[in-house]
C-alpha atoms as a printed R data frame, in Angstrom:
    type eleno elety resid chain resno       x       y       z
1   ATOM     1    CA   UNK     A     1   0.000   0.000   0.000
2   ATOM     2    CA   UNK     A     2   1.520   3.337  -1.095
3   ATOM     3    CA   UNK     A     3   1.757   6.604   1.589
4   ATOM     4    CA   UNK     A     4  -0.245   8.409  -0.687
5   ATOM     5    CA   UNK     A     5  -3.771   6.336   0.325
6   ATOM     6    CA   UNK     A     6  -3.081   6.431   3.624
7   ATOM     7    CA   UNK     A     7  -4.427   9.488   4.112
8   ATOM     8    CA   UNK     A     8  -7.789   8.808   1.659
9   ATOM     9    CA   UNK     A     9  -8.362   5.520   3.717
10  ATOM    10    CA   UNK     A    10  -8.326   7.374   6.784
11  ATOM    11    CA   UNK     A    11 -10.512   9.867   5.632
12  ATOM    12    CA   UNK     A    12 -13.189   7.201   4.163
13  ATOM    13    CA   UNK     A    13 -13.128   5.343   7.460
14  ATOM    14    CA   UNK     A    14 -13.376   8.573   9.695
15  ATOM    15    CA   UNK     A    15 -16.473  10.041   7.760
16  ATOM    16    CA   UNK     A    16 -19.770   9.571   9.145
17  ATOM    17    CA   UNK     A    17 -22.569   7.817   7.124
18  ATOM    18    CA   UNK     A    18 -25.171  10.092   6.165
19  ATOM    19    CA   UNK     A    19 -29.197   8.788   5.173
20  ATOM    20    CA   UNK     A    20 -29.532   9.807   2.216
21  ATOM    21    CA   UNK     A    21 -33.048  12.065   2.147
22  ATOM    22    CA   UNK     A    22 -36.524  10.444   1.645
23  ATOM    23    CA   UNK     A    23 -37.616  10.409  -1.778
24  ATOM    24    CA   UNK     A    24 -41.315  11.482  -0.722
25  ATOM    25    CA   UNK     A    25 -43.226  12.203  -4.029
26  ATOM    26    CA   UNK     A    26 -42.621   8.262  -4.469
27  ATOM    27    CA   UNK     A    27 -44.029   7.034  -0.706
28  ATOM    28    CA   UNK     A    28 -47.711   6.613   0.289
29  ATOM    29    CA   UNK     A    29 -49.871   4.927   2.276
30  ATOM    30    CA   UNK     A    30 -53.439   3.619   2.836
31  ATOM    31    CA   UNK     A    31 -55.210   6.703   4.505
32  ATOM    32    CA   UNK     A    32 -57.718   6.337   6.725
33  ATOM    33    CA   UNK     A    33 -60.891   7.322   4.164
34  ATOM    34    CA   UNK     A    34 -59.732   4.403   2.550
35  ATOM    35    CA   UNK     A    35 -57.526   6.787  -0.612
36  ATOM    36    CA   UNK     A    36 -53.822   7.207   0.039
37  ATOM    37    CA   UNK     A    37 -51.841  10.128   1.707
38  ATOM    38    CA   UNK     A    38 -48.353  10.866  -0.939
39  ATOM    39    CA   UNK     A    39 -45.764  12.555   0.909
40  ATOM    40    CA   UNK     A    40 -44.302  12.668   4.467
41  ATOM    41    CA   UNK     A    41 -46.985  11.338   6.501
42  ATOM    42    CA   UNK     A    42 -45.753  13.667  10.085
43  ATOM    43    CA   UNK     A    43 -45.684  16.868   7.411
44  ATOM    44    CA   UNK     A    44 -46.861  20.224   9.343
45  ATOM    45    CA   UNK     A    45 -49.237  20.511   6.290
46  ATOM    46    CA   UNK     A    46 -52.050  17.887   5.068
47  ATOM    47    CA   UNK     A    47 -53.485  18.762   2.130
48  ATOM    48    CA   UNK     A    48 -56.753  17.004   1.011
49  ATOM    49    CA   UNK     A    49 -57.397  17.154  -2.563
50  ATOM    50    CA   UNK     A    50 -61.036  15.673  -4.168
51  ATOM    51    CA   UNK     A    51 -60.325  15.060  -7.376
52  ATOM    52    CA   UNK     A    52 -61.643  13.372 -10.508
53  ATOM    53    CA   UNK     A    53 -60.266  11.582 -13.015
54  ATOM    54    CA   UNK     A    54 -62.243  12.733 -15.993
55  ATOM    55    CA   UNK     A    55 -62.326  16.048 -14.665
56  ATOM    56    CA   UNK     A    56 -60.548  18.904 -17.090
57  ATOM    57    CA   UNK     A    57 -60.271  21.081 -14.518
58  ATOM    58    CA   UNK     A    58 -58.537  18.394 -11.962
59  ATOM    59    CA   UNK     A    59 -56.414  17.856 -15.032
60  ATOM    60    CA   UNK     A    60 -55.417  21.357 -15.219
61  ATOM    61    CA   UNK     A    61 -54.473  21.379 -11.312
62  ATOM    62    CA   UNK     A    62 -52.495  18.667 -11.986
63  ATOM    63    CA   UNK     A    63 -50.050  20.286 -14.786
64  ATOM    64    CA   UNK     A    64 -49.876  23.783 -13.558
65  ATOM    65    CA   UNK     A    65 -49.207  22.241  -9.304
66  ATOM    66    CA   UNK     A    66 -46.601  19.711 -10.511
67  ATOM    67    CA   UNK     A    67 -43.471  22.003 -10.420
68  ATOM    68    CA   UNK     A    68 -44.582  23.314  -6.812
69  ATOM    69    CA   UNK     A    69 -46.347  20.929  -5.050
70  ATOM    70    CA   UNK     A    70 -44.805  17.903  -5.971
71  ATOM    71    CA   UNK     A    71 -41.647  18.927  -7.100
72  ATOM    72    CA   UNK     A    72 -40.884  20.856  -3.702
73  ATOM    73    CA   UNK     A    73 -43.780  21.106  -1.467
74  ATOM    74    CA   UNK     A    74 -44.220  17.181  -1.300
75  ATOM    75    CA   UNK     A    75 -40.639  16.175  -1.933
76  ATOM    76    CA   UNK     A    76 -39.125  18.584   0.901
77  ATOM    77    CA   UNK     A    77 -41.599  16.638   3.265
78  ATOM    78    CA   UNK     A    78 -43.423  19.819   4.389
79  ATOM    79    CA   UNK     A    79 -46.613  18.433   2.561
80  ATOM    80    CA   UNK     A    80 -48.682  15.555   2.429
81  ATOM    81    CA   UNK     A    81 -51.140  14.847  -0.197
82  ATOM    82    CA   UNK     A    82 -54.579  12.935  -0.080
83  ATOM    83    CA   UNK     A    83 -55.919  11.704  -2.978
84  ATOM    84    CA   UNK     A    84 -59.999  11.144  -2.327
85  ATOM    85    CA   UNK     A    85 -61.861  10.269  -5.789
86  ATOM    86    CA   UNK     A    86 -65.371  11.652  -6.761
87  ATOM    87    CA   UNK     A    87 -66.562   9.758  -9.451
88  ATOM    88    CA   UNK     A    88 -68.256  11.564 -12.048
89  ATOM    89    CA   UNK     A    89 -69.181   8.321 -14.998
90  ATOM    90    CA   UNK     A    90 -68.094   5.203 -15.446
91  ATOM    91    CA   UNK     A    91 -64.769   5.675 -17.190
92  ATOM    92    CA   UNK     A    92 -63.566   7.899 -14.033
93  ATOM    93    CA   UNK     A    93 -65.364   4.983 -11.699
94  ATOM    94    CA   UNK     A    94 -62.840   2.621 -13.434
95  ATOM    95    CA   UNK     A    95 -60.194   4.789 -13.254
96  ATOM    96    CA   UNK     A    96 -60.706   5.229  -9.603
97  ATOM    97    CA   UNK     A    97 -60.973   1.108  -9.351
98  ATOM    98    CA   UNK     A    98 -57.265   0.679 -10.891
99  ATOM    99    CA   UNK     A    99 -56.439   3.849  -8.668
100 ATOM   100    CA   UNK     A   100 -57.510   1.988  -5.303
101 ATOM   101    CA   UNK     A   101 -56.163  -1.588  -6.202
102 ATOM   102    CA   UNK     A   102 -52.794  -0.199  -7.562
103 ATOM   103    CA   UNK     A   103 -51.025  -0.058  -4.011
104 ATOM   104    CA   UNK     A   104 -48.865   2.016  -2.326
105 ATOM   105    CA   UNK     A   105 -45.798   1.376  -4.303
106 ATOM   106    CA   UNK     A   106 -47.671   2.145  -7.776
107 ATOM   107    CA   UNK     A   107 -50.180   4.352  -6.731
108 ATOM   108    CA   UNK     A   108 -48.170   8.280  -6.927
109 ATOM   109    CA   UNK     A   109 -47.305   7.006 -10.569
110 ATOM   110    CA   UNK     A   110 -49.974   6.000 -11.453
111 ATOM   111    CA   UNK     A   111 -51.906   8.668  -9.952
112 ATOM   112    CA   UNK     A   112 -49.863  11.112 -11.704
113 ATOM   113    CA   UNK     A   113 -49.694   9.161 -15.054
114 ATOM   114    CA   UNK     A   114 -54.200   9.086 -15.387
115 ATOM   115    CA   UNK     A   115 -54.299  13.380 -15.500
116 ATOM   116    CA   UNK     A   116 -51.011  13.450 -17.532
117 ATOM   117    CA   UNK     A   117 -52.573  11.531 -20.085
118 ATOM   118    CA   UNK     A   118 -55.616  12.596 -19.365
119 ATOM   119    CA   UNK     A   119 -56.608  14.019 -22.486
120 ATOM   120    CA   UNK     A   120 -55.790  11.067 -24.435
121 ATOM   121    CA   UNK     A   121 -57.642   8.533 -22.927
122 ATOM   122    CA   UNK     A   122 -60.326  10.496 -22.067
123 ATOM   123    CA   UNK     A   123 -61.077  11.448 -25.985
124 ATOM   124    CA   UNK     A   124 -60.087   7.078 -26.107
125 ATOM   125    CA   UNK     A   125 -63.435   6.553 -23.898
126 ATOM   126    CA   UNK     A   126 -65.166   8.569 -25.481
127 ATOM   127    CA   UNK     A   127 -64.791   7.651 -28.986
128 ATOM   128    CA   UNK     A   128 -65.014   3.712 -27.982
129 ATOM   129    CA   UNK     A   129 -68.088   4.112 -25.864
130 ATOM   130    CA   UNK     A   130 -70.212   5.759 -28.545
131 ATOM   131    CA   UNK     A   131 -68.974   2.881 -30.898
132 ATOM   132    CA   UNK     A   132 -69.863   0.156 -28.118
133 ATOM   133    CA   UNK     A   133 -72.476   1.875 -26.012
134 ATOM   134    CA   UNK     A   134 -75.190  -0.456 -26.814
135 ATOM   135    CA   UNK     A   135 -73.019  -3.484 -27.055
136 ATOM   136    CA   UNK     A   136 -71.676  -2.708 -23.319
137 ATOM   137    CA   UNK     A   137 -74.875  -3.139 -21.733
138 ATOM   138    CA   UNK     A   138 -74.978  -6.645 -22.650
139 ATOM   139    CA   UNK     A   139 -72.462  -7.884 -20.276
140 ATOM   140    CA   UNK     A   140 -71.882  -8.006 -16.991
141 ATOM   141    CA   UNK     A   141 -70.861  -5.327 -15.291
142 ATOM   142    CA   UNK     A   142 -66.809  -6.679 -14.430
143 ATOM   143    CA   UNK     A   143 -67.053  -7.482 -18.505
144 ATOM   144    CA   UNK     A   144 -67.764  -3.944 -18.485
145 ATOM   145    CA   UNK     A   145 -65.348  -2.659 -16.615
146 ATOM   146    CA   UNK     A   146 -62.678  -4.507 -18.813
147 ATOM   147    CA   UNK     A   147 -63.893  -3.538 -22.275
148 ATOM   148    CA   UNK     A   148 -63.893  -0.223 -21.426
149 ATOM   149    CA   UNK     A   149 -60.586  -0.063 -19.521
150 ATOM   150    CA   UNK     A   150 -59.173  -1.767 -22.466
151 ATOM   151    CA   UNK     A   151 -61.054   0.633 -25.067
152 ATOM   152    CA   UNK     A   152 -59.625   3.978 -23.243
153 ATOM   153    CA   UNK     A   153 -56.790   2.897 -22.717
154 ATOM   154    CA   UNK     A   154 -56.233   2.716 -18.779
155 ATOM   155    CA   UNK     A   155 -55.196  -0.694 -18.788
156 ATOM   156    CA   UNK     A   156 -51.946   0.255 -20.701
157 ATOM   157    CA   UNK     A   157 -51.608   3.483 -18.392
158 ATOM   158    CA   UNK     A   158 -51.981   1.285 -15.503
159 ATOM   159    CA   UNK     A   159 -49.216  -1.300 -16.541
160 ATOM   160    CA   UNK     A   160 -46.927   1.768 -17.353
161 ATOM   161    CA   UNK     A   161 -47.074   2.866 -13.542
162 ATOM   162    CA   UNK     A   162 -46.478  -0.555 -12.677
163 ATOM   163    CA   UNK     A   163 -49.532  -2.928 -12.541
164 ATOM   164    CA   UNK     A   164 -49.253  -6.139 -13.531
165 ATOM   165    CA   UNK     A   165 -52.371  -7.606 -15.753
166 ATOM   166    CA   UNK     A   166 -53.386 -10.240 -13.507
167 ATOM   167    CA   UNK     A   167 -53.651  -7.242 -10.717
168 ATOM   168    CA   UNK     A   168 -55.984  -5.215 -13.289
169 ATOM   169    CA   UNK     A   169 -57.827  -8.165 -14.070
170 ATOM   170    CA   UNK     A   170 -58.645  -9.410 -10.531
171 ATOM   171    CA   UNK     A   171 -59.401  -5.634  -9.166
172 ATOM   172    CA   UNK     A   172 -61.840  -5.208 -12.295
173 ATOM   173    CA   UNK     A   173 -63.518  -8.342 -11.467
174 ATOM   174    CA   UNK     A   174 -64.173  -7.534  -7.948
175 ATOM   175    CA   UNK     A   175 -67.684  -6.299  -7.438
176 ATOM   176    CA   UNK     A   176 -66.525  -5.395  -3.898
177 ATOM   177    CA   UNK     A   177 -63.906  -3.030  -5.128
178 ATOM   178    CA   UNK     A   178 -66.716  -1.426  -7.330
179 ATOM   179    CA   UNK     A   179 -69.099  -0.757  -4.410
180 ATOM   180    CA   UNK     A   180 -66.183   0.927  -2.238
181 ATOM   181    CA   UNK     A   181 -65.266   2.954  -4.758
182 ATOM   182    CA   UNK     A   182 -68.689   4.208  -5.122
183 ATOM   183    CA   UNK     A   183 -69.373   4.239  -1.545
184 ATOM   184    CA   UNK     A   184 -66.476   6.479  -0.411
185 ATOM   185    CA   UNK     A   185 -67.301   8.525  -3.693
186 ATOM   186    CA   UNK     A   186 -71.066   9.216  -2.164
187 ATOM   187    CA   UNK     A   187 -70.146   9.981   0.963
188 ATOM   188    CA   UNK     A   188 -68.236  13.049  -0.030
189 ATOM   189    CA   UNK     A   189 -70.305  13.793  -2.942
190 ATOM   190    CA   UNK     A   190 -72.427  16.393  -0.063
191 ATOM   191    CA   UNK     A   191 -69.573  17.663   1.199
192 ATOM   192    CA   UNK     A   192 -68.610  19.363  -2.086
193 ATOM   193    CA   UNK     A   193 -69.738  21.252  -4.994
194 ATOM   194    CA   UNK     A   194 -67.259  20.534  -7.368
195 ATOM   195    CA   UNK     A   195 -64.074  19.219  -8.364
196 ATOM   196    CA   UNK     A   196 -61.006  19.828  -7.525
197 ATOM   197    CA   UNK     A   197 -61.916  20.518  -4.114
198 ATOM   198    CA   UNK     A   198 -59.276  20.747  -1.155
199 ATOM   199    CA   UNK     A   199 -58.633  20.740   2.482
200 ATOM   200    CA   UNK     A   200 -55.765  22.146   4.143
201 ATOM   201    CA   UNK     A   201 -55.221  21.200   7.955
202 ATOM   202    CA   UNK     A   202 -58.832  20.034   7.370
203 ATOM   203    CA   UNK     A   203 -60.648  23.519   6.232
204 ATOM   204    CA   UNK     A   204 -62.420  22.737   3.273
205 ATOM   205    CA   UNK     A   205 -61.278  25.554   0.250
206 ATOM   206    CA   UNK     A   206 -63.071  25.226  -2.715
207 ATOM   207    CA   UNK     A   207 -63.334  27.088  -5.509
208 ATOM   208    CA   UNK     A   208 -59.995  27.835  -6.508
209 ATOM   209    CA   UNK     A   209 -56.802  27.211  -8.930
210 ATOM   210    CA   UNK     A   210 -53.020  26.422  -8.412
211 ATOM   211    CA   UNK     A   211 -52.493  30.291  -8.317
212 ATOM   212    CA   UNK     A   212 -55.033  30.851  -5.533
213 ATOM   213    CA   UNK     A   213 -53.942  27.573  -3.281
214 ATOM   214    CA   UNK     A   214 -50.223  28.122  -3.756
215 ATOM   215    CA   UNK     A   215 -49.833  31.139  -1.136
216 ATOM   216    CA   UNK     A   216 -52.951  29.763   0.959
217 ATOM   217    CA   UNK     A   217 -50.196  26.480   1.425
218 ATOM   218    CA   UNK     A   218 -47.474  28.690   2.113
219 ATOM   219    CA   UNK     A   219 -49.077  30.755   3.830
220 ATOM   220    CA   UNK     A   220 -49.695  27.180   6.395
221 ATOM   221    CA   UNK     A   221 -45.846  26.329   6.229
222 ATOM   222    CA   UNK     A   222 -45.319  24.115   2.851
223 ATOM   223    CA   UNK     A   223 -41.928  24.622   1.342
């Protein structure tokens, strides 16, 4: 061994190990409404958003938030997101259904991935389902859900963020997963007028775009 890594050896045993920091726009977890909470889940701010999936204006939010809230607010840990679906038709319902069964692991990608092709598949559905309307309401309603998943397009999204086809068949065959979609979806479906719709430390704002919410979560303490 030469003199001259000596002192580099030293070094490398003498520094301390640093964690390297929480990648938090990837983490969430089950929330207790049954969604998922993205983010850090002991951040000072919680921000509840109500969202739809085949809603333009949720799909707007999305793009024009990104930079901000998940590319700093979320990822410096000073914000956690909850994602609570209102269904609005049956392409969003299914939407929601692949939303719910896709997991922890999947769901921020996938999540992110259904309003950033939202446009797409939505004009997908919409083109297929006046081609197949009548032909739809001949089979059951998991057939259903799988013909039209398939015919927008959300099967593909959902195996892009990670799904696996035998976990998008099984959750569109599962009547239960169906009914708690709806269920949770009804039970906030009084509680607001319209989508998006957003708590923040649980005050319901409503009512307002990324310009008008930035400064409102700032104004709480997200960085």
């Amino acid at each position: 061994m030469t003199k001259r890594l000596l002192p580099i050896l030293a070094l490398a045993f003498a520094a301390p190990l640093v964690a390297a920091p929480r990648l938090w726009t990837s983490v969430a977890a089950p929330a207790a409404q049954g969604s998922y909470v993205i983010g850090n889940p002991a951040a000072r701010v919680k921000l509840v958003e109500y969202a739809s999936y085949t809603c333009p204006h949720c799909g707007h939010f999305a793009r024009d938030s990104a930079a901000v809230l998940k590319g700093k607010m979320i990822a410096s840990g000073s914000l956690s997101l909850e994602i609570r679906s209102s269904i609005h038709d049956r392409y969003d319902l299914v939407a929601a259904m692949l939303a719910h069964c896709s997991g922890a692991a999947v769901f921020p990608k996938l999540h992110e991935a259904l309003f950033a092709r939202q446009e797409q598949w939505l004009q997908r559905a919409i083109d297929y389902d006046a081609a197949n309307n009548e032909r739809l309401g001949l089979y059951s309603a998991a057939a259903q859900y799988r013909a039209m998943a398939e015919g927008a397009g959300l099967d593909a999204i959902a195996r892009d963020a990670g799904m696996t086809q035998a976990a998008i068949d099984q959750c569109l065959a599962d009547p239960k997963v169906a009914e708690t979609v709806i269920q949770r979806a009804e039970a906030i479906g009084g509680k607001i007028r319209g989508t998006p719709a957003f708590e923040i430390n649980g005050k319901l704002i409503e009512g307002v775009d990324w310009a008008k919410l930035e400064p409102m979560l700032r104004a709480a303490g997200a960085k």
